[in-house]
N, C-alpha and C positions, 0 to 999 in steps of 0.2 A: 308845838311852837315852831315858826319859822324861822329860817334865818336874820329874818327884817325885824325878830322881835313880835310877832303879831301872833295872839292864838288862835289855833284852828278851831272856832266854833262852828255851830248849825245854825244858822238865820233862818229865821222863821222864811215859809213862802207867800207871809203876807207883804212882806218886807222888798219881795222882789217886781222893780218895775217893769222891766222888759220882757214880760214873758207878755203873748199875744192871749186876750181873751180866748177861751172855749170855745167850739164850737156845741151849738145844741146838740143834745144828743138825741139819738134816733128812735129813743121809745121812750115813755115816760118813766125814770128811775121813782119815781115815787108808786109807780102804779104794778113796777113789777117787784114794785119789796127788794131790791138788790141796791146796795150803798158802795158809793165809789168816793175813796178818800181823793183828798188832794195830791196827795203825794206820787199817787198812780197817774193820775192824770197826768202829773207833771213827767213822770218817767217814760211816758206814752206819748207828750208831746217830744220829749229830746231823745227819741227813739232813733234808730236810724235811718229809720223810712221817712221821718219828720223832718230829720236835719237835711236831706235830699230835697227836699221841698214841700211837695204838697200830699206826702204822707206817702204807704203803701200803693206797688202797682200791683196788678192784677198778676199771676199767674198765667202764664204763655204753656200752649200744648207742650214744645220742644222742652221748655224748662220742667216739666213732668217727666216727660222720657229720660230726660239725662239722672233727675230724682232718681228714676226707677233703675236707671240701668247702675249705677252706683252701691242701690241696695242690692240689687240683685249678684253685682262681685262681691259686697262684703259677706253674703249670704256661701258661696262659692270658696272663699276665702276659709271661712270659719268652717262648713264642712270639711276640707280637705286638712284643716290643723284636727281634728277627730279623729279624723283618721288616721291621720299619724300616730297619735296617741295613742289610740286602739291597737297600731299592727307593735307600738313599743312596746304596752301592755304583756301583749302575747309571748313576746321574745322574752321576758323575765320569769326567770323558773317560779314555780310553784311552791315556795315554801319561804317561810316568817324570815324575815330579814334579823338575826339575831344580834347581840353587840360582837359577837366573835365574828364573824361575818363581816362589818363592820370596820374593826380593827384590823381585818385582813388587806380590805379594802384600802384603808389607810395609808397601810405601811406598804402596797403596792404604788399607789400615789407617789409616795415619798421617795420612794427606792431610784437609787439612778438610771438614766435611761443609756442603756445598750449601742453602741456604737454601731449601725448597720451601715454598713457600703454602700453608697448607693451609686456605684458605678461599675464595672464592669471587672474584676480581678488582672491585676496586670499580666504581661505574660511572663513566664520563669527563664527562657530560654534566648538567646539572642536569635535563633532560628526563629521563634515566634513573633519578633519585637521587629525585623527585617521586612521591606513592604514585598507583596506577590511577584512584582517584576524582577525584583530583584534574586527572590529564592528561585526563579523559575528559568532564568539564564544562569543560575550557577549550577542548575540540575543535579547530575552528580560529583560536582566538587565542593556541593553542600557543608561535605563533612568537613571543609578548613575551616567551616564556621563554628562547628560544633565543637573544637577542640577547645583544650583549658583556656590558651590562651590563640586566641585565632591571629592569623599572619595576615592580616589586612594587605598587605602588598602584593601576595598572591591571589587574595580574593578580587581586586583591580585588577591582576592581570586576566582572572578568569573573565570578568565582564566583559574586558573590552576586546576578548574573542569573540563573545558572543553580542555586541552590537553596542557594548559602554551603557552611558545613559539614554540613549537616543528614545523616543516614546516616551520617556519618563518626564514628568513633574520635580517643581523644586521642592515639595511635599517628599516626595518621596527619595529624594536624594539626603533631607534635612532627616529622615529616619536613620537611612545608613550611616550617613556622619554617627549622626548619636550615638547607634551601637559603638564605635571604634572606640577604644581605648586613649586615654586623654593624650598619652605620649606618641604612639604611633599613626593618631590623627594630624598630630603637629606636624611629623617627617613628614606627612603625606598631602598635607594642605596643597600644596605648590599644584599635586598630580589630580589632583581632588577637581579645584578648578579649570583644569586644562581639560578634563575629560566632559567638564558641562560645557567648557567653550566649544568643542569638538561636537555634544550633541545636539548644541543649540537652548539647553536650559540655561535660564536667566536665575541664577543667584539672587534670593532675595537676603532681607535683614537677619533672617536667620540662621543664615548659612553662615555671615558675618561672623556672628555674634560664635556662634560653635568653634568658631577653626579661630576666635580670637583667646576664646576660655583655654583653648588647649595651647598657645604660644604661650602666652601668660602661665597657665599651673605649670610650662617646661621653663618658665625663666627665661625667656625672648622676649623683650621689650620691641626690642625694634622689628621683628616681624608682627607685633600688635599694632605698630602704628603703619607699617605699608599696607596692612590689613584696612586697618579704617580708613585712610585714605582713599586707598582703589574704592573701598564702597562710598565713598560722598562722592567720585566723579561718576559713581555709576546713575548719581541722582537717588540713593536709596535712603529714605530718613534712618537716622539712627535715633534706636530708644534709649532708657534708662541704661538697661543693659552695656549696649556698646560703647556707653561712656563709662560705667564701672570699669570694664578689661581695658578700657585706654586709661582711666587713674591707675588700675594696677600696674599697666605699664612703666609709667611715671615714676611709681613708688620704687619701682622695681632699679628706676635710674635715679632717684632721689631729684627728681628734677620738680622741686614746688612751683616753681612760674609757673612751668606749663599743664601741672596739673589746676593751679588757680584758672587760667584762660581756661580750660578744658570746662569748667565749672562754671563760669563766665561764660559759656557759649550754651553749656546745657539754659540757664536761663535765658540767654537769646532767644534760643526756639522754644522757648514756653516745655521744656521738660522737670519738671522738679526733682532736685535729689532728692534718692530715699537712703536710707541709714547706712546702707554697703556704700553709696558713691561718700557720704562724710565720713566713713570709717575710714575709709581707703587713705583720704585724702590727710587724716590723723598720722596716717603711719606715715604716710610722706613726710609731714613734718619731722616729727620725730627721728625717722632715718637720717635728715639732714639738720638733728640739734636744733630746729627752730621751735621752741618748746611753747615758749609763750605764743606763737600762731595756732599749735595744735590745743592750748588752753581755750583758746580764743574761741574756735570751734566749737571745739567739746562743751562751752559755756552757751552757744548758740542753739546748737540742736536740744539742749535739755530743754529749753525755753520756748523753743520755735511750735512744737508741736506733740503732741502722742507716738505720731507715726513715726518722728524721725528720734525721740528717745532714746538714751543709750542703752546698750542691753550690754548682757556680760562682756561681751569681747571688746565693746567701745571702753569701760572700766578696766579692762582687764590692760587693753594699751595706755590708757591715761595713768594707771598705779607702772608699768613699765616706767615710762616718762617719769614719774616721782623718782624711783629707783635709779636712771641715769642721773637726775640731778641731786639726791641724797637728802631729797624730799620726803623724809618716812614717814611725820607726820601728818602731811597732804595723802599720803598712801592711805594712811590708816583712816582718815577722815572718808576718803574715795571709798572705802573696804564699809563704813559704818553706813555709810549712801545708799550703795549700792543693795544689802542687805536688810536695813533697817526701816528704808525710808521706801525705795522702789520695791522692795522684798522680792529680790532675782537671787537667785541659789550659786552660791562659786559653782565655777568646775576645777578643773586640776591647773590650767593655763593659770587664772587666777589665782589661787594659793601661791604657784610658783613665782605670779609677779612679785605676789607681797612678800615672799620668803628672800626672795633676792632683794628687794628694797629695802629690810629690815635687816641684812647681811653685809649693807653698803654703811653701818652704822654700827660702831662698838657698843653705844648705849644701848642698842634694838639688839642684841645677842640672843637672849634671853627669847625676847619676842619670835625671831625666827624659828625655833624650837616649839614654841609654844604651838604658832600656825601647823607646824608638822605634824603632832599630836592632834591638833584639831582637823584637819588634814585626814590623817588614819583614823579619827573617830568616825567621819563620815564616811568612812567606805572607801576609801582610795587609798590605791596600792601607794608605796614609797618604792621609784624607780633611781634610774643610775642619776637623773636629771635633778630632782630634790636633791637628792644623797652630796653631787657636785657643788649645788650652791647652798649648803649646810656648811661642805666643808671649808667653800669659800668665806664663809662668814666665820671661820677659824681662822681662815687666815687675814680677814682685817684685825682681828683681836689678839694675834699669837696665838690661838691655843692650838699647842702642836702636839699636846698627848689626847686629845679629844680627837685633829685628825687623824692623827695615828690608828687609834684601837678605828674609825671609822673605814679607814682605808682598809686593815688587817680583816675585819668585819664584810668589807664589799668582794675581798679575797676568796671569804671561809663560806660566803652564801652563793659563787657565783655558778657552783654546778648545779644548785638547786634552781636558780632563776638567772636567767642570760641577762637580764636587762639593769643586773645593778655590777654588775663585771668594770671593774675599772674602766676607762679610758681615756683620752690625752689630756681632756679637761682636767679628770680626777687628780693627775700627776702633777699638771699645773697650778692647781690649784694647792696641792701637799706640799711643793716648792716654795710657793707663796707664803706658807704657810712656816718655811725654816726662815725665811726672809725674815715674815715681822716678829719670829718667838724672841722673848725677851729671856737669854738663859738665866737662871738664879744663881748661879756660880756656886764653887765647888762646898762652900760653908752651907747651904744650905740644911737644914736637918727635916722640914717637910715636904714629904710629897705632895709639889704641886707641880701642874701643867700649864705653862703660858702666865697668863700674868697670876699667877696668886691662886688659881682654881683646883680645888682639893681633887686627885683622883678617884673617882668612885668605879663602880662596874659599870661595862659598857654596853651599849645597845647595839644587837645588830638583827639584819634582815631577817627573818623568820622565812623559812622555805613555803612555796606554796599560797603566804600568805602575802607578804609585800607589806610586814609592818616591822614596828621598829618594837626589840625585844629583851628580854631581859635574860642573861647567859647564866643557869645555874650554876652552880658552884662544882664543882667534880668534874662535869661534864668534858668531853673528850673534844679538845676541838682540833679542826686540821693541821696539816704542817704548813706552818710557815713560809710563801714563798719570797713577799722582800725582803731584802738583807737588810731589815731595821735592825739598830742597837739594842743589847737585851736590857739595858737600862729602860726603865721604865719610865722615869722622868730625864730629858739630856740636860745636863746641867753647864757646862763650860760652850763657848762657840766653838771649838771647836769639834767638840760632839757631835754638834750642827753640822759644822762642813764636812765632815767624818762620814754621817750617814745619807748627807746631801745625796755628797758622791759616788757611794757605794746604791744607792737607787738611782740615780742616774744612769750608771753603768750597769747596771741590772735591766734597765728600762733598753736601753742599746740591744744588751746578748738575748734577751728573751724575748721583747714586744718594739722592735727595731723601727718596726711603720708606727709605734708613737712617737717618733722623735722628728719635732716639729722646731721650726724658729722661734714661738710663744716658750716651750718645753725650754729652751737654751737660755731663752731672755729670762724665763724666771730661774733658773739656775744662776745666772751671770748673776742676778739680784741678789740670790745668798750670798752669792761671795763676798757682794758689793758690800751688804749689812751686817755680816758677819764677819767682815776682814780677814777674805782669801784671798790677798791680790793675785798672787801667782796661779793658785787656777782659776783665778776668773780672765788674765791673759790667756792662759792655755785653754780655756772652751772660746775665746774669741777667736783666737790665731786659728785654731783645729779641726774646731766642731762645725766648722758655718762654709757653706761658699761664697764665689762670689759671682754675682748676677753680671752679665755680660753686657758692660755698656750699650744702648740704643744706637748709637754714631761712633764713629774712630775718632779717639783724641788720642794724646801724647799722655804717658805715663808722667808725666806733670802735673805736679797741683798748680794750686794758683799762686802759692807762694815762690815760687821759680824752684821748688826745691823736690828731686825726683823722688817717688812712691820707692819706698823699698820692695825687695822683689818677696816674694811668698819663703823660697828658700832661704834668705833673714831671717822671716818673722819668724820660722821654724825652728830655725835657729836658736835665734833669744829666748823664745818660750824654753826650749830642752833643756838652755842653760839654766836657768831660774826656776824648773820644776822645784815640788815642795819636798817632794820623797828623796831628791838627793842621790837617786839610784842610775848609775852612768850605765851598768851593764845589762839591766835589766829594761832602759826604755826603751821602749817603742817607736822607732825613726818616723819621721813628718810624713806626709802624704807625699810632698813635695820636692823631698830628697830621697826617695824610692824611686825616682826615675835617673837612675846614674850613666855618667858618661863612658866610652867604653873606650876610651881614650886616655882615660884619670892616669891609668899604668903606664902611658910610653911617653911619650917624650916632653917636658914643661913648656918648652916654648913651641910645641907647634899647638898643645893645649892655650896658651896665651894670644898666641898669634888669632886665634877663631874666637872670637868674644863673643857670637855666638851659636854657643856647641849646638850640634843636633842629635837629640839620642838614637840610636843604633837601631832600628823597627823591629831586628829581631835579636833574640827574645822578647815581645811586650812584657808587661809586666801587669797582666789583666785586675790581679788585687785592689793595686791603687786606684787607677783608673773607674773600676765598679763602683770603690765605695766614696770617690770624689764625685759622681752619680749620686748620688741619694742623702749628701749632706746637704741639708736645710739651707736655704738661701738667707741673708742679712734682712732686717728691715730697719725702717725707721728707728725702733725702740730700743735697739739692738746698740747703736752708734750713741743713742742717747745714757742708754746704761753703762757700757764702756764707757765714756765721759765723768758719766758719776765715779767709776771705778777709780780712775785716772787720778780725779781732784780730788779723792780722799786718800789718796796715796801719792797725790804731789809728784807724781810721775808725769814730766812736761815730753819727752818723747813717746811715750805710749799716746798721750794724747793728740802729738801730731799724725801720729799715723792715722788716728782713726779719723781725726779730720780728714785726713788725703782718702780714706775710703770712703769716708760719705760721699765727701766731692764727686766722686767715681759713682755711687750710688744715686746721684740726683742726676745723669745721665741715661738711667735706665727707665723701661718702662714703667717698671711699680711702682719711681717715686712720680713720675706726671702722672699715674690713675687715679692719685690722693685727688683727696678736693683741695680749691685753692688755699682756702682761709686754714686746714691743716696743714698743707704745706709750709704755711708762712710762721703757722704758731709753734712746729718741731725743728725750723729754721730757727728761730730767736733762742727759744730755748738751749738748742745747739750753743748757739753763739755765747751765752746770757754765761753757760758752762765752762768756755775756751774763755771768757774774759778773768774768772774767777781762778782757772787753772794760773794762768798768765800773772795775775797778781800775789795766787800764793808762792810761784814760784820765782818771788819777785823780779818779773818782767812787766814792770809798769811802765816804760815806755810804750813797748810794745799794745800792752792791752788797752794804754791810753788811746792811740793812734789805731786802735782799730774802733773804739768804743766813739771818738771824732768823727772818722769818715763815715761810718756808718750811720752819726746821728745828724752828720751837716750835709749829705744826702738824702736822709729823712727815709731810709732802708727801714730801720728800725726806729721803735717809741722808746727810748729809755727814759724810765722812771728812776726814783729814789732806791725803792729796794730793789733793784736789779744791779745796783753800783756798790751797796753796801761792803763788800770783800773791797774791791777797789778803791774807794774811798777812805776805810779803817785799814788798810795796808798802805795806801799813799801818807794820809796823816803819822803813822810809824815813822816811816820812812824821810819825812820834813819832806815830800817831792810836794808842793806847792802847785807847781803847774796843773798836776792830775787833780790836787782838792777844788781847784777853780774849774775844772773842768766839770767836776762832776756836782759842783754848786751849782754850776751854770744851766747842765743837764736838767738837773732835778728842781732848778726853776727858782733857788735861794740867792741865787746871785743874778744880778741884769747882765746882760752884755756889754755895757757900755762904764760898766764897772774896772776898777783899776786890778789889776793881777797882783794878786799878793808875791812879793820873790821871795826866792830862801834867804835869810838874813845871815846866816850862819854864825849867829849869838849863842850863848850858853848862858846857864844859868849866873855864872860865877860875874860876868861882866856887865849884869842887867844893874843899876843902880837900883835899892831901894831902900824902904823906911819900914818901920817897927810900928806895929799893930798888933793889940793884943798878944804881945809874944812871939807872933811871927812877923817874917819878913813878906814885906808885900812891897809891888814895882813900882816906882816911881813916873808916873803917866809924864811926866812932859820933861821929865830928863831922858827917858827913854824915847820920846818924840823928837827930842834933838839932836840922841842920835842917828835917828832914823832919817831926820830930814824931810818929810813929807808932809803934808797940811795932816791940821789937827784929828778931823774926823780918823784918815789913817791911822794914826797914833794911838790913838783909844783903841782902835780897829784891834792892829795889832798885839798891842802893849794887854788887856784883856786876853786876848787867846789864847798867850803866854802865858797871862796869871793860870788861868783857867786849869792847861795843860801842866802846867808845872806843881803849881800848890792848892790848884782847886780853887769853885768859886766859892765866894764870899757874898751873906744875903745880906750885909749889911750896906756893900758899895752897889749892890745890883738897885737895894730898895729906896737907899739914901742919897747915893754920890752920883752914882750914872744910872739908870732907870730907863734912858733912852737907847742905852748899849744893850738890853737885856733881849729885846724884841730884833735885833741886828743879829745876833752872831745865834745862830741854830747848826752847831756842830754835833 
């Protein structure tokens, strides 16, 4: 049946008009006894020779020969496939094909196939790997090539006795780079290309690209990019390559613009990135905190194509970037992707991202542990590097008997294995670690560590192996070398600051090159969270130098009020030490240089204000070890701050104001990037206003918290005024509460300033409600004298402050005042 609905029958051939009569045929069908249906006939008419016209043509000689010559290849054809068969025949041994046989044959099939080289065995030697010209002018000073580590410096100067590159190809110059070593190809770039200018080789993209890998792996950026430059005026296209080592550049200076253009240019000339130029350009971000750009990416290349798909190391920086922003469970989601989905195997990098982003999080405790265990299930050693950010993640949580037995543990394995040996991290991070322990104080009756965690036995390194172990019982372990407390759990702060400072100063006499300005800043923090003021002044005064301004200024701050001299600070620290002990301290760095004049006469010592100490005898001690004390930084000023305003100590914190001041004069604080600069500035400040109000100096803090906001320096918000604000309101200072209404965006500007009324409770007129006394709104308005809205204004914040509000006038009586007053 058709689609028209019509069935396909067979119509008779009587039925058809259009067919042309027969021709007669050519012998009588009756007289030779042979019968010819219709239907032939009819097939014979719409034959193809018919449809042509006027039936079959004759046969032509040429169309015979071509007949024959046709059969006679297919004839040619078919014998030579015989033959083949025949000679394969012969080639198969003589005997029954059995099933064993069979199933041999099979499982050879099936069996994997053998990796065969099919290219020529690299060579072993850099003597081999070296082109002819070059081994053959170095003749016999060959042998500087064949050492361990060959002197390339000397090997150029043997060359260019004997004639440099001159004959040579850029071929062959791009070999010998190759050979050099990544570091000492870098020193030698400059000499490198001077010696092809000399012979007249022309540097092509290759050479580029060599002497850019090796600026780049030494950490020169900016000799990466004179590098590319010199090669685009030379006219030489750059490939994929030479834009990878100029994004590393980039990354290397956190400079995302230019690595974006850089990117933007590779598509100009029709170059595609491949996964190293978007990896590269991930870390860029990242380096400079722009997290949501490097999302942005990493969400493009997974989409964009196969080839540019992320592999381990693209996950491994994106679970990083969770970890900076305390994204654990985007980590863990990255972690289930990566494995589950794309089925890519961690390596060690990876574990360590997700171990530190699960470290960054007290709920993910647990988690971090677990990673490590799964971690050494798979084959991988536990080095000094896990072990650090294990321990750090004690120290977001407090647990300080877990670092403890870890650190003591990194102590007892480190002869067996070098690589889990304490170091400055490790210390830093056990600092950190007395910082956030929460002690349980002296009642407590269970052994626990940090917040609540039962002690159990502890795991340490396994020699040999690099896993984490279980300590039997008996067993003999080493001697103890930091001076921890033999208490097993510390239970009081001062326990804490007790054995802070005895590893501290352990850390000093023993392992003196760990003592860093991270190392002080996290020591300054115990003091800070464990209420040590007095040595947390004396590791500020003592422990730190000071970076030597950029420019000459005046020992002036900006408050017109002069810096005290180092011999002060000295000073006040020894007086306020905590041990109390006069005979037994230790004179300042800074008053070991004495005058030699102190003994004779007062007033020619007056007279010279100021002394010059006497050159000889120096006094080398001081001098050496004011050498090797750790510079200030940033974090440094910010944690003295803290120290300060939780000790309400308003000159401690002036000084350190006046040093910072001093310190944004040097170079390390312009290195910062800007937008850090500006954010440990506020914070600074956010610190100095809060000091200033608790030590009620609200004038003061007012008038800095004004100019600084009707300059539009700083953004202050609501909670950044909060101390100032709850100490002004104390205080009845009015002016500072309008101020910081007005700040925080509750009050207009054009609003009336509340004055001090200087009322008391006793002369407020009022009436009897339910039992209490409550204010009388418009007697209290009269004596105030001001239009009526004020008066509510007022006469409310008073009730409010005084006897508390009331839901029944908020909901009943004024209901419009409710939405006004947000105190």
């Amino acid at each position: 049946m058709f689609r028209n609905g019509f069935n396909a029958t067979r119509r008779s051939l009587l039925t058809i008009t259009h067919l042309r009569p027969l021709p007669p045929p050519k012998k009588d069908l009756s007289s030779s006894g042979s019968f010819v249906c219709i239907s032939c006939q009819f097939r014979s008419l719409h034959s193809k020779q018919a449809r042509k016209g006027k039936g079959a043509k004759p046969e032509t000689f040429l169309g015979a020969v071509k007949r024959l010559e046709a059969h006679v290849q297919h004839i040619e054809k078919a014998y030579l496939d015989r033959v083949r068969q025949h000679e394969a025949l012969k080639e198969l041994p003589d005997r029954e094909i059995t099933d064993e046989l069979q199933d041999r044959a099979y499982a050879a099939l099936m069996a994997p196939l053998e990796a065969t080289p099919s290219f020529l065995p690299a060579p072993t030697t850099i003597i081999d790997r070296l082109p002819v010209p070059v081994v053959a002018r170095l003749g016999a000073s060959s042998a500087l090539v064949t050492q361990k580590t060959p002197k390339w410096g000397l090997v150029l100067s043997e060359l260019d006795k004997h004639g440099g590159f001159s004959g040579m190809d850029s071929w062959e110059v791009n070999n010998l780079v190759y050979c050099m070593a990544v570091d000492q190809r870098a020193a030698l770039s400059e000499r490198l290309l001077r010696m092809m200018s000399v012979a007249g080789v022309l540097p092509d993209t290759l050479t580029f690209d060599l002497l850019m890998l090796a600026q780049a792996e030494v950490r020169n950026p900016e000799e990466v990019k004179r590098l590319f430059g010199d090669m685009r005026e030379l006219g030489l296209p750059p490939t994929v390559y030479s834009y990878g080592h100029l994004l590393k550049a980039h990354s290397q200076l956190s400079d995302v613009f230019a690595a974006t253009c850089a990117v933007e240019e590779m598509h100009t000339h029709n170059i595609l990135p491949n996964l190293v130029v978007y990896t590269t350009l991930i870390q860029t971000c990242i380096s400079r905190n722009q997290l949501e750009t490097a999302w942005q990416i990493f969400n493009l290349i997974k989409l964009k194509s196969t080839a540019t798909a992320p592999d381990v190391t693209t996950y491994t920086l994106m679970i990083h970037a969770c970890a900076i922003n305390d994204e654990v469970e985007r980590a863990l989601d990255l972690f289930t992707d990566m494995t589950v989905r794309r089925g890519l195997v961690p390596n060690r990098e990876t574990y360590h991202a997700l171990i530190h982003a699960c470290a960054m999080r007290k709920d993910y405790f647990a988690q971090a542990w677990k990673f490590a265990t799964e971690m050494q299930r798979d084959g991988m050693t536990i080095n000094r590097i896990y072990l650090n950010v294990l321990i750090q993640a004690c120290g977001r949580t407090g647990e300080l008997t877990r670092a403890r037995l870890l650190v003591r543990h990194m102590m007892a394995s480190r002869r067996e294995r070098k690589n889990v040996q304490p170091d400055e991290v490790t210390f830093q991070n056990l600092m950190r670690t007395y910082a956030t322990y929460q002690a349980p104080g002296t009642g407590a009756k269970k052994a626990i560590g940090g917040a609540g965690q039962i002690v159990s036995k502890p795991a340490f390194v396994g020699a040999g192996t690099g896993q984490l172990e279980k300590r039997i019982d008996g067993e003999a372990e080493e001697e103890e070398e930091i001076p921890f407390l033999t208490k097993s759990v510390l239970q009081t702060h001062k326990d804490v600051l007790q054995e802070a400072k005895q590893v501290l100063e352990w850390i000093k006499k023993e392992r003196s090159r760990l003592v860093s300005t991270q190392l002080l800043n996290a020591y300054l923090d115990v003091c800070q969270n464990q209420g040590g003021f007095a040595p947390g002044k004396k590791c500020y005064d003592k422990f730190f130098s000071v970076e030597e301004p950029a420019k000459e200024e005046t020992a002036e701050g900006k408050t017109g009020k002069p810096v005290e001299s180092e011999e002060q600070i000295s000073d006040e620290v020894a007086e306020e030490d905590d041990d109390k002990k006069t005979g037994e301290e230790e004179l300042p760095l800074s008053s070991a240089i004495i005058d030699p004049e102190a003994d004779g006469d007062t007033n020619d010592r007056e007279s010279n204000q100021n002394p010059t100490p006497h050159p000889s005898p120096p006094p080398p001690p001081p001098s050496s070890r004011r050498q090797i004390l750790p510079p200030r930084n940033i974090y440094t000023f910010e944690i003295a701050l803290q120290l300060a305003l939780r000790n309400r100590d308003l000159p401690f914190a002036r000084r350190v104001i006046a040093d910072r001041n001093n310190f944004k004069l040097t170079k390390t604080y312009w290195s910062m990037f800007p937008e850090e600069r500006k954010k440990h500035d506020f914070h600074a400040e956010c610190i100095m206003v809060d000091i200033l109000a608790r030590c009620q100096f609200l004038g003061e803090a007012a008038e800095k918290v004004r100019k600084s906001w009707e300059s539009g320096e700083w953004e202050w918000k609501e909670e950044h005024l909060k101390t100032l604000y709850v100490r002004a309101v104390q205080c009845e200072d009015w002016t500072t509460v309008e101020l910081c209404q007005r700040i925080s965006g509750k009050l207009d500007r054009s609003h009336t300033a509340i004055k001090p009324l200087g009322l008391r409770r006793a002369s407020i007129e009022g009436c009897h409600y339910d039992g209490r006394i409550l204010p009388d709104f418009h007697a209290f308005g009269r004596r105030i004298g001001d239009e009526p809205g004020s008066q509510r204004h007022v006469a409310l914040y008073l009730m409010m402050k005084i006897w508390g509000s009331d839901p029944f006038l908020f909901e009943n009586k004024e209901p419009d005042l409710k939405t006004k007053i947000q105190y």
